[in-house]
C-alpha positions as a Markdown table, in Angstrom:
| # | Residue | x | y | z |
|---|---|---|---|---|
| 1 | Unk | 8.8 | 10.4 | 22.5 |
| 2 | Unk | 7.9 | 12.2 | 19.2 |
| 3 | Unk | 5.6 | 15.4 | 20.0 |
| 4 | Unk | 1.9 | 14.5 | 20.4 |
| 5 | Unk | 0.7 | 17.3 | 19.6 |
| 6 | Unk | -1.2 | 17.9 | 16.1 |
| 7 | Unk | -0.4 | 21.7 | 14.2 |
| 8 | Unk | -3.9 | 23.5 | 13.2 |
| 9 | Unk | -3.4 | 22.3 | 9.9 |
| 10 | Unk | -3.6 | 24.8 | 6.4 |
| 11 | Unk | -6.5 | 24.5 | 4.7 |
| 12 | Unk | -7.4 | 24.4 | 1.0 |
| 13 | Unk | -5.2 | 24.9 | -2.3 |
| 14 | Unk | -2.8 | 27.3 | -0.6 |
| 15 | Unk | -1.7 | 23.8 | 1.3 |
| 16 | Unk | -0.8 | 22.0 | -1.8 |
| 17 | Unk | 1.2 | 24.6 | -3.6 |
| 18 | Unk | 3.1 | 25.0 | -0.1 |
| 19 | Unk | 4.0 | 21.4 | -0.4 |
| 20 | Unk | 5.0 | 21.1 | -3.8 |
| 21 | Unk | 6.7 | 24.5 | -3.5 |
| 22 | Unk | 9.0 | 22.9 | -0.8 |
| 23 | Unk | 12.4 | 21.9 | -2.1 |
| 24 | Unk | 13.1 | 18.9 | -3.3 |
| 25 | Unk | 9.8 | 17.7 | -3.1 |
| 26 | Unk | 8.6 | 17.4 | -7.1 |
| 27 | Unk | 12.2 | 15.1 | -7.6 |
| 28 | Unk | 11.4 | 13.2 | -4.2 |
| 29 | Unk | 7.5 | 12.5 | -5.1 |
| 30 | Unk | 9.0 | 11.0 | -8.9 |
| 31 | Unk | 11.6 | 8.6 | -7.8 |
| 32 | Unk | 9.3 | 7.4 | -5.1 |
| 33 | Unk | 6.4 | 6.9 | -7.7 |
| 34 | Unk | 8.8 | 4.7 | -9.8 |
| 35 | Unk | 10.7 | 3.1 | -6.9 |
| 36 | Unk | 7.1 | 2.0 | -5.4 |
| 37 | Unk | 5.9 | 0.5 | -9.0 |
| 38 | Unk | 6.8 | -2.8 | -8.5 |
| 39 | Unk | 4.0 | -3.1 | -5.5 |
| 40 | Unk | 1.6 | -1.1 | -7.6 |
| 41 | Unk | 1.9 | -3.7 | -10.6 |
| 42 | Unk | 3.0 | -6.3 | -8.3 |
| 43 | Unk | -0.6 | -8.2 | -7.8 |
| 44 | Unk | -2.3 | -7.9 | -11.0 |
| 45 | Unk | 1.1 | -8.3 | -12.9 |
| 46 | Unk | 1.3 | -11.6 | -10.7 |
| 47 | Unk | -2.1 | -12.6 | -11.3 |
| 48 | Unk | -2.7 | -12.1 | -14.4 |
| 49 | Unk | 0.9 | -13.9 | -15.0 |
| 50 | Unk | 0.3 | -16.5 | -12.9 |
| 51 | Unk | -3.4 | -17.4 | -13.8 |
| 52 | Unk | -2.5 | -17.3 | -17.4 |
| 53 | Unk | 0.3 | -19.8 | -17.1 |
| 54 | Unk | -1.7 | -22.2 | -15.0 |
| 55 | Unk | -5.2 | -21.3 | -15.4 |
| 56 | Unk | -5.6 | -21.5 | -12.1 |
| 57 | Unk | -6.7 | -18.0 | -9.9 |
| 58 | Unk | -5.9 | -20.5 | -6.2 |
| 59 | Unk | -2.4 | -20.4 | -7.5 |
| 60 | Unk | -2.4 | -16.9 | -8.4 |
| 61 | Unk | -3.6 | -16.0 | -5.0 |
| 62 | Unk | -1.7 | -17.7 | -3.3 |
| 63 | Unk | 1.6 | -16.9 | -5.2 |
| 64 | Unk | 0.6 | -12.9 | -5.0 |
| 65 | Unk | 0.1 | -13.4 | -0.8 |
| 66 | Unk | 4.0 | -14.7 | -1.0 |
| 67 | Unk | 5.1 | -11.5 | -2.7 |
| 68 | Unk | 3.2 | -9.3 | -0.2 |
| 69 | Unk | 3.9 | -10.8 | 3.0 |
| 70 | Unk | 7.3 | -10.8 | 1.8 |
| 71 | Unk | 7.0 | -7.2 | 2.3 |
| 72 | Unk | 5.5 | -7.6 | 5.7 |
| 73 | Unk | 8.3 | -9.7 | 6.7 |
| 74 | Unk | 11.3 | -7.8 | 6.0 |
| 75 | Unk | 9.7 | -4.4 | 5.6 |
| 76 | Unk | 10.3 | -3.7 | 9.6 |
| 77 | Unk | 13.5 | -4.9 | 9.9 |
| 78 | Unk | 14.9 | -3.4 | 7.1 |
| 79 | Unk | 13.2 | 0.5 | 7.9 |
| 80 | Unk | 15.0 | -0.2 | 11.6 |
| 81 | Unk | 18.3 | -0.8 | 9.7 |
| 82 | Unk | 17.6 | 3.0 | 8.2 |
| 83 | Unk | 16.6 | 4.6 | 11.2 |
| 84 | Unk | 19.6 | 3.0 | 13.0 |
| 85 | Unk | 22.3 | 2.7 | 10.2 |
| 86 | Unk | 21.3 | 4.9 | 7.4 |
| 87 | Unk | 19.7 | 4.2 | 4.1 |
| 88 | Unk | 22.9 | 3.7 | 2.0 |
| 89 | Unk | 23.5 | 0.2 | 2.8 |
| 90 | Unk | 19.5 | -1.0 | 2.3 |
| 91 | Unk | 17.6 | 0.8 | -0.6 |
| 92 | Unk | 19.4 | 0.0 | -3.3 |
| 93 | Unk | 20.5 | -3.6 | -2.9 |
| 94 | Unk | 16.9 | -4.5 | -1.6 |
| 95 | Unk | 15.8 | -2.8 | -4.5 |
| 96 | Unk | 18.0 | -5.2 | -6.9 |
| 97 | Unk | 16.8 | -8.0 | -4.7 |
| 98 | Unk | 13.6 | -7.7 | -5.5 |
| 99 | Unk | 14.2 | -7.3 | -8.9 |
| 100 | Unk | 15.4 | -10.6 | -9.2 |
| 101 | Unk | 12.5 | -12.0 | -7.4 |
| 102 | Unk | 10.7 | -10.7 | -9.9 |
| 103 | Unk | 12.6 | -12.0 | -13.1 |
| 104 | Unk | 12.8 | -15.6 | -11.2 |
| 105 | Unk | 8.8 | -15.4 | -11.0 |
| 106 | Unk | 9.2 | -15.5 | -15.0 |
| 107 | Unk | 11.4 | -17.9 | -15.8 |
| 108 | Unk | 10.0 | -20.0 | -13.3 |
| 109 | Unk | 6.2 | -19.4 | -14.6 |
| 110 | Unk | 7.9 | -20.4 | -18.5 |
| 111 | Unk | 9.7 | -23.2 | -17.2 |
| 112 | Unk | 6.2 | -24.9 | -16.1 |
| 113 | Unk | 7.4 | -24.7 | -12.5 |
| 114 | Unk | 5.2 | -26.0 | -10.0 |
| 115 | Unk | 3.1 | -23.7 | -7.3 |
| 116 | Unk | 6.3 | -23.8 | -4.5 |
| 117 | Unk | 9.3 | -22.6 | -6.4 |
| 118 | Unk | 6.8 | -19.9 | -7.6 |
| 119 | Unk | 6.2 | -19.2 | -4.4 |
| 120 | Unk | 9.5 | -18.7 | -3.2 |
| 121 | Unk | 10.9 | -16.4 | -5.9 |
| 122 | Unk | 8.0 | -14.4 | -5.6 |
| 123 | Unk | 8.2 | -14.2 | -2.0 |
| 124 | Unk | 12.2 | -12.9 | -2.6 |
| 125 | Unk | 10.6 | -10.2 | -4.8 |
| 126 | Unk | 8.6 | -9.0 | -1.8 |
| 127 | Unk | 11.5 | -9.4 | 0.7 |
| 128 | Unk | 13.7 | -7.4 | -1.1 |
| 129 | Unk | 11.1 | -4.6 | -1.4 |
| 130 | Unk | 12.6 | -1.4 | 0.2 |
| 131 | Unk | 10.6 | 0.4 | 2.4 |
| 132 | Unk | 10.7 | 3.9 | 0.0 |
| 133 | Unk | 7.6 | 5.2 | 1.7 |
| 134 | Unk | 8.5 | 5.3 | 5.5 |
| 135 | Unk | 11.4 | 7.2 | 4.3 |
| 136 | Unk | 9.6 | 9.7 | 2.5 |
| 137 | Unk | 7.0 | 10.1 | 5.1 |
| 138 | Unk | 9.4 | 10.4 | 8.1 |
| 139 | Unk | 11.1 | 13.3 | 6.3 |
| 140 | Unk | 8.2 | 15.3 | 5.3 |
| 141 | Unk | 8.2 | 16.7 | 8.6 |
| 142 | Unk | 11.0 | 18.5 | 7.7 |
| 143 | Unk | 10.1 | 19.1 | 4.0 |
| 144 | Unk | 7.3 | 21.3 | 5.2 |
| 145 | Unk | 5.7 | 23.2 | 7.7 |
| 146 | Unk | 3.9 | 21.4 | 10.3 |
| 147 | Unk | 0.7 | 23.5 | 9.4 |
| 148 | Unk | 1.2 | 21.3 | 5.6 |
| 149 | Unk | 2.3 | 18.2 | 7.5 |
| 150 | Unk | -1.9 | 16.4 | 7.0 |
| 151 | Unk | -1.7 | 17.8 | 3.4 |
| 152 | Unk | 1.6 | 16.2 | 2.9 |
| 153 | Unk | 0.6 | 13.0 | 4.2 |
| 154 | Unk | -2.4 | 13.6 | 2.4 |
| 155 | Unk | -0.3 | 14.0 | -1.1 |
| 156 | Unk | 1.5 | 10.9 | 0.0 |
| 157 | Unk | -1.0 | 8.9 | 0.4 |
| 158 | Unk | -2.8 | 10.2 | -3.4 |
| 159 | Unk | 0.9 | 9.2 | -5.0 |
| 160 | Unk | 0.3 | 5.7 | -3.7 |
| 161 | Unk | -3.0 | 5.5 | -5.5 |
| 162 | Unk | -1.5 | 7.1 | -8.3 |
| 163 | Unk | 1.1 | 3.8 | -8.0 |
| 164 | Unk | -2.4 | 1.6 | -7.4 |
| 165 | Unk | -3.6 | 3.4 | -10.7 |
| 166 | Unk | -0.9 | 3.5 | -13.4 |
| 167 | Unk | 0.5 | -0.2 | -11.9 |
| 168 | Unk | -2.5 | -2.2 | -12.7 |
| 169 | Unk | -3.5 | 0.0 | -15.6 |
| 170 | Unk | 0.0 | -0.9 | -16.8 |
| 171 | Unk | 0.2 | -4.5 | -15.8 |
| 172 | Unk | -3.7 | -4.8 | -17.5 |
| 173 | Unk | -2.4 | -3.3 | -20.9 |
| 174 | Unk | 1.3 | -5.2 | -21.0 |
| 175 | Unk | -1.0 | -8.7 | -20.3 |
| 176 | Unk | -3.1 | -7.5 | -23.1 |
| 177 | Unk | -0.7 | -6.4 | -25.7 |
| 178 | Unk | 3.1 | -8.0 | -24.8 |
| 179 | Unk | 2.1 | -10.5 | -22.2 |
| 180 | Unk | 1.7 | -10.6 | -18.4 |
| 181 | Unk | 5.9 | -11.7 | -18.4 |
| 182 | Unk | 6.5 | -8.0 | -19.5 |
| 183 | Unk | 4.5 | -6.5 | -16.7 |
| 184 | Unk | 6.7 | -7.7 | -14.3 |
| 185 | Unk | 10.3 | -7.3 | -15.7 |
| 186 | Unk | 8.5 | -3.5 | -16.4 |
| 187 | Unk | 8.0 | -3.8 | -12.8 |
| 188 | Unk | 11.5 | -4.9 | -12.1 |
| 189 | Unk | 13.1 | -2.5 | -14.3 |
| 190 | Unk | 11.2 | 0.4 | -13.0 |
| 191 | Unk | 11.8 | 0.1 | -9.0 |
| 192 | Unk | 15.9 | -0.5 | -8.9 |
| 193 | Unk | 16.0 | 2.7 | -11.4 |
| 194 | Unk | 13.7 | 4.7 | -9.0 |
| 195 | Unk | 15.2 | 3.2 | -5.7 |
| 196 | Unk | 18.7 | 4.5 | -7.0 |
| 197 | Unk | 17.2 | 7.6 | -7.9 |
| 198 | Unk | 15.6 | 7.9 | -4.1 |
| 199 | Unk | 18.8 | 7.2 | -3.0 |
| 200 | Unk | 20.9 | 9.8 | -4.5 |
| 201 | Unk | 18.0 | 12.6 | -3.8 |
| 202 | Unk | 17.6 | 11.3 | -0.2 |
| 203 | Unk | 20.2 | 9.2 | 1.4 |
| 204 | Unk | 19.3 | 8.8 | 5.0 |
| 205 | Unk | 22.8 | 9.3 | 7.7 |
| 206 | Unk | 23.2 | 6.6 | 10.3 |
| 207 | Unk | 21.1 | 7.5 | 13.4 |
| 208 | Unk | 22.9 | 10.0 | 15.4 |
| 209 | Unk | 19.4 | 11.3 | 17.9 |
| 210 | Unk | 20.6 | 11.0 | 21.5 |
| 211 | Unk | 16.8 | 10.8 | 22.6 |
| 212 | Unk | 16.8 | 7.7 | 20.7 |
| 213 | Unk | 15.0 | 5.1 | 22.8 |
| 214 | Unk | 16.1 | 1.7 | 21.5 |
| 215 | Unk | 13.9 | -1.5 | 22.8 |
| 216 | Unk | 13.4 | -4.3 | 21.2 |
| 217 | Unk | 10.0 | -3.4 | 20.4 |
| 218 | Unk | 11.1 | -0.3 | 18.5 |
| 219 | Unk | 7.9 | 1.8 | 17.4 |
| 220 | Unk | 5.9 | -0.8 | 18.8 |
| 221 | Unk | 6.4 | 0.7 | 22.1 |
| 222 | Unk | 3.5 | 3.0 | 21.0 |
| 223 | Unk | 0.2 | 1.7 | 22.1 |
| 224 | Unk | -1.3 | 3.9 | 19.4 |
| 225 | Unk | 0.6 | 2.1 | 17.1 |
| 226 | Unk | 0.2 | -1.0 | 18.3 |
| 227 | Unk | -3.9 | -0.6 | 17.5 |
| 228 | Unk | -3.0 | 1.1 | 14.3 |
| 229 | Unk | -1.2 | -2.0 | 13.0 |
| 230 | Unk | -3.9 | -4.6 | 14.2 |
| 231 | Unk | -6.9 | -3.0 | 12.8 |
| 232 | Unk | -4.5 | -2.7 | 9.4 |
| 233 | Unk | -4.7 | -6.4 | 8.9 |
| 234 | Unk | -8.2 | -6.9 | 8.2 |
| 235 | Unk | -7.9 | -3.4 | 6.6 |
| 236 | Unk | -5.0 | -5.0 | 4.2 |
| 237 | Unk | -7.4 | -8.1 | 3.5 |
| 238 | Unk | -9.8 | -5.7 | 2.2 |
| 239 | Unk | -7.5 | -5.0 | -0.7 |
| 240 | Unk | -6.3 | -7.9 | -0.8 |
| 241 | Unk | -9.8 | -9.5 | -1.8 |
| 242 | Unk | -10.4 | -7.2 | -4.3 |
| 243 | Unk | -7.1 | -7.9 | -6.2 |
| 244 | Unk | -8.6 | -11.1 | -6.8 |
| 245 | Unk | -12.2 | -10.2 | -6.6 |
| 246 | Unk | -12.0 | -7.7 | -9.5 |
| 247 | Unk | -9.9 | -9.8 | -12.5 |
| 248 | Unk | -12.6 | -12.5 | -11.6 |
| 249 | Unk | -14.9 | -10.3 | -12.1 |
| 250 | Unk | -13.2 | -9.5 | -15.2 |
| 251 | Unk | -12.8 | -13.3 | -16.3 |
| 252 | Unk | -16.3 | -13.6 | -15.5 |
| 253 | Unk | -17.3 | -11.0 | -18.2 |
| 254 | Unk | -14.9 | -12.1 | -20.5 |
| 255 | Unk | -11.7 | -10.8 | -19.6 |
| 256 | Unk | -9.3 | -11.6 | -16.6 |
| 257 | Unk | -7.4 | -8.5 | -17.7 |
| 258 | Unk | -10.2 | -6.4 | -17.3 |
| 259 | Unk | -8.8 | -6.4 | -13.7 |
| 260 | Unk | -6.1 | -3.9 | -14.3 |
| 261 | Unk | -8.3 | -1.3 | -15.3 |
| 262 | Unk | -10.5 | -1.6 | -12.4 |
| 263 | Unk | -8.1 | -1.9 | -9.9 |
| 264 | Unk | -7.0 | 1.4 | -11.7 |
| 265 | Unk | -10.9 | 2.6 | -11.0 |
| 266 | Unk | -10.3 | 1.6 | -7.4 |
| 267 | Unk | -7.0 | 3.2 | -6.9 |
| 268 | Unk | -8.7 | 6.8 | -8.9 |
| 269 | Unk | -11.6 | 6.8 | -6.9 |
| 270 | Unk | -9.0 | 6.8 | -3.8 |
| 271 | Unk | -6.6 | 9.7 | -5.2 |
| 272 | Unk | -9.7 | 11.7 | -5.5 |
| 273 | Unk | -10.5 | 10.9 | -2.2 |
| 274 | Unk | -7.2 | 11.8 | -1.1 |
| 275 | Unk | -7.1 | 15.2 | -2.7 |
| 276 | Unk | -10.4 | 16.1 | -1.4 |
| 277 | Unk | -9.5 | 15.3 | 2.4 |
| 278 | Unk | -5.6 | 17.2 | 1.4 |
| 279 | Unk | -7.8 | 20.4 | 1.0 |
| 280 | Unk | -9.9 | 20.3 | 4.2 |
| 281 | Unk | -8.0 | 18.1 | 6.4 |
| 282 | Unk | -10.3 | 19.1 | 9.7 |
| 283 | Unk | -13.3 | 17.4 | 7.9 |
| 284 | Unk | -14.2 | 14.4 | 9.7 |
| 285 | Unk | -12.5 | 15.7 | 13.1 |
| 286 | Unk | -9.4 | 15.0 | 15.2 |
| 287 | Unk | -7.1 | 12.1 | 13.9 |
| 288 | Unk | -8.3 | 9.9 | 16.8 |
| 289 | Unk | -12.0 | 10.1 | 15.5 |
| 290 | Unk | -11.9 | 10.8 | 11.6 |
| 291 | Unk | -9.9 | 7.6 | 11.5 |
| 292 | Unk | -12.6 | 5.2 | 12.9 |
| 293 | Unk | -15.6 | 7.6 | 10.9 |
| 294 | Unk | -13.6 | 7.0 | 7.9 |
| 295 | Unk | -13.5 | 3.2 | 8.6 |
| 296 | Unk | -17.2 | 2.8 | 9.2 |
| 297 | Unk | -17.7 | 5.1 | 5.6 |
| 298 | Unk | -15.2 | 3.1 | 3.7 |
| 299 | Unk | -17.5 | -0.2 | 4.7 |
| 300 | Unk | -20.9 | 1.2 | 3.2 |
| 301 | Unk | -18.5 | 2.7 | 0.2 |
| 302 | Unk | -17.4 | -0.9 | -0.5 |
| 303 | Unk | -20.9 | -2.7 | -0.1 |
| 304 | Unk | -22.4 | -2.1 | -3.5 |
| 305 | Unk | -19.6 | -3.9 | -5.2 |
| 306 | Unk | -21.1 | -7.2 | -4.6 |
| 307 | Unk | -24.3 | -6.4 | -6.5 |
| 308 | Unk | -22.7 | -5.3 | -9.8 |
| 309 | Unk | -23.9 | -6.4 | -12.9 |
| 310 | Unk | -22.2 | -5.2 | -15.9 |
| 311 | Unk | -18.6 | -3.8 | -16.5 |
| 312 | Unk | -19.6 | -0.1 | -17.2 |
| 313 | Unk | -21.2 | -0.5 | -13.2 |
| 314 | Unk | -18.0 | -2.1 | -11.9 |
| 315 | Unk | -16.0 | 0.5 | -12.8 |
| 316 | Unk | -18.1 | 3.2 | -11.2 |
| 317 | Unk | -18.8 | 1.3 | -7.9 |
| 318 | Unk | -15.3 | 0.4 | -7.6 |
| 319 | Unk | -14.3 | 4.4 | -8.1 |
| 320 | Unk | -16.7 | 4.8 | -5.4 |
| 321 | Unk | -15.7 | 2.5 | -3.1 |
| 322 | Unk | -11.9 | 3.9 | -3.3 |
| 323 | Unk | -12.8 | 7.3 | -1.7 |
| 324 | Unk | -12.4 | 6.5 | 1.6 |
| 325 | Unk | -8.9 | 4.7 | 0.9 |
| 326 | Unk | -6.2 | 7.3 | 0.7 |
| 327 | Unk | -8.1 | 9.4 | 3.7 |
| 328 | Unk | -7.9 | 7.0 | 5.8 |
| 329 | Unk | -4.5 | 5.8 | 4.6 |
| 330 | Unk | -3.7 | 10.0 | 5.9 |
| 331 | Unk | -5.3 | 9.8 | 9.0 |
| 332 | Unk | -3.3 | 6.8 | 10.4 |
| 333 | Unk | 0.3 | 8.4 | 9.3 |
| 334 | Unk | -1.1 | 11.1 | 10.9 |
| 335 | Unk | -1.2 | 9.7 | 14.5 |
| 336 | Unk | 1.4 | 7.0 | 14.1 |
| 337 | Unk | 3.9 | 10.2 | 13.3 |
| 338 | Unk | 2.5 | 12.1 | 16.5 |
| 339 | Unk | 2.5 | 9.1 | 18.7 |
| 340 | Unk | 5.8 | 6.6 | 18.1 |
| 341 | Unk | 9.4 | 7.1 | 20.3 |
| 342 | Unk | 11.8 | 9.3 | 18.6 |
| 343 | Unk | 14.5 | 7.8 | 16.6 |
| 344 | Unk | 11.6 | 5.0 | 15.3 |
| 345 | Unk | 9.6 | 7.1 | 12.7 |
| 346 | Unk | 10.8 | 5.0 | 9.1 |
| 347 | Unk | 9.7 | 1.8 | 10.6 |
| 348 | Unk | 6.6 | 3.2 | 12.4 |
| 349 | Unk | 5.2 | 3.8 | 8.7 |
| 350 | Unk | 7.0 | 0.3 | 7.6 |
| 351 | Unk | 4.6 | -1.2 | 10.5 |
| 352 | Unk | 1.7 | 0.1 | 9.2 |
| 353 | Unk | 2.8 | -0.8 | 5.5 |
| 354 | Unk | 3.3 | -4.0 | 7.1 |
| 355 | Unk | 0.1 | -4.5 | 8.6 |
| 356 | Unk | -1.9 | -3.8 | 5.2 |
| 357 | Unk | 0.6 | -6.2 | 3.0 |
| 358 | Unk | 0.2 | -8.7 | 5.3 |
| 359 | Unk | -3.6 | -8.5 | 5.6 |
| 360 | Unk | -3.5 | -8.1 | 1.5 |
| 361 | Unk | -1.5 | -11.4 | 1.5 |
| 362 | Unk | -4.0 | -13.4 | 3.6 |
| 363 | Unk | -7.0 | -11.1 | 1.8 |
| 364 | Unk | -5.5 | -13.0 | -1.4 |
| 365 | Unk | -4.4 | -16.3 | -0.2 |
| 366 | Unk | -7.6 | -16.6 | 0.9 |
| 367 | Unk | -9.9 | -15.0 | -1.6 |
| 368 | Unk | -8.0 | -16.8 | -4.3 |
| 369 | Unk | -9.8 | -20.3 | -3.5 |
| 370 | Unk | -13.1 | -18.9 | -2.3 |
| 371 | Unk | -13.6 | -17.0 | -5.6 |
| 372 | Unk | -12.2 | -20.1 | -7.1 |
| 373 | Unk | -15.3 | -22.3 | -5.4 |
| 374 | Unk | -17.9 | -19.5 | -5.1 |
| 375 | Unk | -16.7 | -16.8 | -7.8 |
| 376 | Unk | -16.1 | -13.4 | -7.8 |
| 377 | Unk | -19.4 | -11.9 | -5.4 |
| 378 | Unk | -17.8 | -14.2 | -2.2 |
| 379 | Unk | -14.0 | -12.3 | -3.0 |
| 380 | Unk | -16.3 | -8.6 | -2.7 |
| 381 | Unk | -18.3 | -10.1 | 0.3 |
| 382 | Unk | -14.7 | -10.9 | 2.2 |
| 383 | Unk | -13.6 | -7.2 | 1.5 |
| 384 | Unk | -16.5 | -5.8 | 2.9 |
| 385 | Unk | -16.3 | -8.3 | 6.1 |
| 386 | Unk | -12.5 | -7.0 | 6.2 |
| 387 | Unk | -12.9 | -3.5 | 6.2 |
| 388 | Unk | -16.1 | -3.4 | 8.6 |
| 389 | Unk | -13.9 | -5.7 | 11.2 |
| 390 | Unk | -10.8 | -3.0 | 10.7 |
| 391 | Unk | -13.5 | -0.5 | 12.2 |
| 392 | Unk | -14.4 | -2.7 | 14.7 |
| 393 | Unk | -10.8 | -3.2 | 16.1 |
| 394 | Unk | -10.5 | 0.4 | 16.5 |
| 395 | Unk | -13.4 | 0.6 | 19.3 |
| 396 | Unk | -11.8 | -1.2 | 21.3 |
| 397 | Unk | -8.8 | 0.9 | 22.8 |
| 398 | Unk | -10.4 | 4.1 | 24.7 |
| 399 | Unk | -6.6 | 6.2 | 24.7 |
| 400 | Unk | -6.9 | 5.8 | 20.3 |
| 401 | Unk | -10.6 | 6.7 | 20.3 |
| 402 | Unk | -10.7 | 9.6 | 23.1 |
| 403 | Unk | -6.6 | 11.4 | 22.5 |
């Protein structure tokens, strides 16, 4: 099993120039930002694409829930392949696989294909999504001390809002300029250059640890992890409500791609967030607690968006409501690292990515009709149901709550 045991972690600024001043780091955090773009631009880029070639935001849901539980479905199996045979023969043809999911979504979408072949290319895109991240976060444990390893995870987690903040700010201003098409071959283009860049900066060697434990559950053999993953599902249809929520919002007020920029607001609020927990890790206790204190906060956070008025208020509230995000994003790398069998650590994190993109998927494939019937207030209502069930879950196992 990989050590349980949590280092005193560094606190303050003197953390986050000890991570960036760790080799290799500054190249590694780049190609990961571009390699991840295509799931930062991903939703809105499909939404925005999607609604504006049928006018429909059902379809668009449900076509964005294809891309992102093709990610869930493939994202385990393919981090296994890397723990067990090395990254060389995954990252970059994934990469290229998704790519042409992507570019299929638009020629499809200007061909006046129906809802199913949309679907299915969209859902290749998300299949062929290569699971960067685990990657990265099961080799920051030996990028940095394991006094830095919470800020690191906590630097992590802020470059995946920064992906959740340039994507849909990109994606919102290509649909507004060029066309929602351009977002997503910009999407395309930018994660098979960054997954080749990852590749070459971090190729991954077949598994060679003789402590190993192979089962066919894999990380899963955690019980931690387990719990981590099912509370992530609800957590993921948090997200995955407000990716339709907000450009509804946006439509509502007069513009659908008003929803880039407040994803963007959602995903800033979140890297500030992020940053702030990086500096005093301790703050809201042991992993085991700050993660279900950070669940209950993130609820309240998110309540207010339901009750917004006027664009100027949106985009504060949903700044707000992102604080909690990257935290608690930190927390749960932070005991799935700690708690999963050795040789298992890439797809521990791909289980976790797993059990948010899936939860996004049914967050949108579900909020996609309701706003549809009830508008944009019953898409923030379902986030806030999500991320207060998320909490919920993790009462439940005593070992997660008391280690």
């Amino acid at each position: 099993m990989a050590a349980t045991s949590l280092e005193q972690p560094t606190q303050g600024l003197a953390a986050y120039r000890r991570v960036f001043a760790a080799p290799r780091v500054k190249p590694l955090l780049f190609a990961a930002l571009l390699a991840r773009m295509p799931i930062g631009m991903g939703a809105v880029g499909l939404i925005l694409f999607i609604h504006g070639e049928t006018g429909s935001f059902g379809s668009a849901g449900v076509v964005t829930g294809a891309f992102t539980i093709g990610i869930g479905i493939t994202g385990p199996l393919l981090a296994r392949q890397i723990d067990r045979r090395g990254s060389g023969p995954v990252i970059i043809p994934a990469s290229l696989l998704s790519a042409a999911g992507l570019v299929a979504v638009v020629l499809l979408g200007r061909a006046g294909a129906g809802t199913v072949p949309l679907v299915i290319a969209a859902a290749l895109g998300g299949c062929g999504t290569p699971p960067v991240g685990g990657v990265l976060r099961r080799h920051w444990a030996e990028l940095v001390e394991p006094s830095e390893l919470q800020t690191a995870y906590a630097l992590d987690a802020v470059m995946v809002e920064l992906i959740f903040v340039s994507g849909p700010l990109l994606a919102g201003g290509l649909a507004a300029t060029a066309g929602p098409a351009i977002g997503l071959l910009v999407a395309a283009v930018l994660g098979s250059a960054g997954a080749i860049l990852f590749q070459v900066l971090m190729a991954v060697e077949p598994g060679d640890d003789p402590d190993a434990e192979r089962h066919w559950l894999g990380a899963l053999r955690s019980p931690t992890l387990r719990v981590l993953v099912l509370a992530g599902l609800p957590l993921g249809a948090s997200f995955g409500a407000l990716d339709v929520s907000l450009p509804a919002f946006g439509a509502h007020h007069g513009a659908a791609a008003l929803g880039g920029p407040l994803t963007a607001a959602l995903a800033a609020g979140s890297a500030l967030g992020g940053i702030a927990f990086g500096l005093r890790p301790s703050t809201f206790g042991r992993p085991q607690r700050a993660v279900v204190r950070l669940g209950a906060l993130m609820t309240l956070t998110y309540l207010p968006l339901a009750f917004a008025t006027a664009v100027p208020e949106m985009f504060v509230l949903a700044a707000i409501s992102g604080i909690c995000i990257a935290p608690q994003i930190t927390v749960r790398n932070n005991l799935a690292q700690s708690s999963v069998p050795a040789g298992t650590v890439v797809e521990a994190f791909t289980w976790l990515s797993l059990a948010a993109t899936v939860g996004a998927s049914a967050g949108a494939a579900v909020g996609g009709p309701l706003v549809e019937a009830a508008g944009w207030r019953s898409g923030a209502v379902l986030a806030v149901a999500m991320t207060a069930a998320a909490t919920l879950t993790l009462f439940a196992p005593r070992e997660l709550i008391t280690g």
